[in-house]
C-alpha positions, -999 to +999 in steps of 0.1 A: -015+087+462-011+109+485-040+134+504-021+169+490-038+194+483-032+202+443-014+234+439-032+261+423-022+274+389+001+306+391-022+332+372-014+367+361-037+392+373-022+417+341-012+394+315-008+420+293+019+444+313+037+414+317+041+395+281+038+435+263+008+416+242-022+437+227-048+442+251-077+423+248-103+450+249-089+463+216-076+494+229-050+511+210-013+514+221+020+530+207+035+495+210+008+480+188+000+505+164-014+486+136-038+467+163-074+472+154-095+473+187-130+469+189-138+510+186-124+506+147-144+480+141-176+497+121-209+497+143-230+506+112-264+497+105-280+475+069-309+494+062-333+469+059-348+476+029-305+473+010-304+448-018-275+441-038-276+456-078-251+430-088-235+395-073-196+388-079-195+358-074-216+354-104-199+378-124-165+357-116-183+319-126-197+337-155-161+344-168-146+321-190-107+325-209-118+337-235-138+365-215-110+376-197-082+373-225-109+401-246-111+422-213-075+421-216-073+431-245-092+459-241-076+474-210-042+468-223-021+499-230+010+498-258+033+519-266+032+539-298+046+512-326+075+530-338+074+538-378+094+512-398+127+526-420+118+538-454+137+515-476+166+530-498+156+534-534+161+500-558+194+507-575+190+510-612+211+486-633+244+500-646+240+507-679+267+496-703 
């Protein structure tokens, strides 16, 4: 072993400049356009007194096949069944 001193990790001061990754503060940037920084993020307030009218995830466990094949059914949109061809008269028997 010897009585070295251990060298001390090379650290970037601006990581960012240097690897052109988003900035950790969330701010945005041409180069990241689609980054969502910590500005886009909401901020809005639950009123206290907000209550759910329904819960989905009991609507979804209360659906069952057959539920969802007569929902289906319902919102389904066909085309206009086209008309069958009129059949051609019965030919009368040749008389003799």
């Amino acid at each position: 072993m010897s009585d070295a001193p251990k060298p001390k990790p090379f650290i970037l001061p601006n990581r960012q400049h240097v690897t052109k990754e988003p900035d950790p503060g969330g701010r945005w940037s041409a180069q990241f356009p689609e980054m969502t920084g910590y500005t886009s993020q909401g901020g809005g307030k639950v009123p206290a007194d907000f209550g759910w009218n329904t819960n989905p995830k009991q609507w979804q466990e209360e659906l069952t096949p057959q539920t969802l094949a007569e929902r289906f059914e319902e919102l389904r949109v066909l085309p206009p069944k086209k008309e069958a061809p009129a059949l051609p008269a019965p030919a009368s028997p040749a008389k003799p």
